[in-house]
N, C-alpha and C positions, 0 to 999 in steps of 0.2 A: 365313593368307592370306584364309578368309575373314570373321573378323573387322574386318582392313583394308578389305576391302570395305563393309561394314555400315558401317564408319566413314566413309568416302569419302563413304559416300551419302547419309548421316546430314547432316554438311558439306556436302556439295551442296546436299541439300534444304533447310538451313536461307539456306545463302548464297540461290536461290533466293525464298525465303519473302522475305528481307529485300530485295530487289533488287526485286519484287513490291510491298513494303510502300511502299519508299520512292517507287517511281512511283505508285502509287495515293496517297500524300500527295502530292508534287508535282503531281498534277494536277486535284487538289480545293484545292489553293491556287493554281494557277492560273486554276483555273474560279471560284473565288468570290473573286477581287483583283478590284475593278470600276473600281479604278484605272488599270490598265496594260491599252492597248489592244488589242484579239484581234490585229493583226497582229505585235504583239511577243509575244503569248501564244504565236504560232504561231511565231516564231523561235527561243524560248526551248525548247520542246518539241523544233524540226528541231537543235541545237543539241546537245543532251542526250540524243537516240535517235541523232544520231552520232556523240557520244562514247562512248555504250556501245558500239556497233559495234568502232572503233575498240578499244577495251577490250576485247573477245573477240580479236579478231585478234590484238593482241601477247600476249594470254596461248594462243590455240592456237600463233602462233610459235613462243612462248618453251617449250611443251611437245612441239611437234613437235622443237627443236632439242637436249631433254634429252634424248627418247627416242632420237634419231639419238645421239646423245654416249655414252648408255649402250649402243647395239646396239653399237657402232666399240668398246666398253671391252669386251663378251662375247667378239667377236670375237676381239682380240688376247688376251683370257688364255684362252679356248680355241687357238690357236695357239701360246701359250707354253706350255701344259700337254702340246700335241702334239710340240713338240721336245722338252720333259723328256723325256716318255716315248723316244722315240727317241732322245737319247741314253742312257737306265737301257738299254736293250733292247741296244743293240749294243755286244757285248763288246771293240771294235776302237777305243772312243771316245778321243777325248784328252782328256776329262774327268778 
């Protein structure tokens, strides 16, 4: 378990690093295009910080939605291991 961990965060911090990297490029090629006017500099930027945005929300959805999925899957096989049990325990069973 805590290995998994170490790993998790290892991947984090690199996803991190890289998400990091590719904005600090993006924005040294937009600051030095002398082409493309700053009010398109500035759309392109409002554009891409919310997409990221964006891009976090469906990924905490979509992990709020596995962890709900796996609690509802604990659930019932703790419930199905409580009827075993009750029925191994009562010597009256129709099992």
């Amino acid at each position: 378990m805590t290995n998994e961990r170490n790993d998790n965060a290892l991947i984090s911090m690199l996803n991190m690093a890289g998400v990091g990297i590719a904005y600090s490029m993006l924005g040294i090629s937009l600051w030095l295009s002398t082409d493309v006017p700053l009010a398109t500099k500035g759309y392109w930027a409002m554009g891409i910080l919310l997409l990221t945005l964006s891009l976090i929300n469906v990924v905490k959805y979509r992990f709020d939605n596995r962890s709900s999925e796996d609690r509802i899957r604990r659930i019932e096989d703790a419930r199905n291991e409580k009827i075993l049990e009750d029925a191994l325990r009562d010597p009256n069973s129709d099992i």
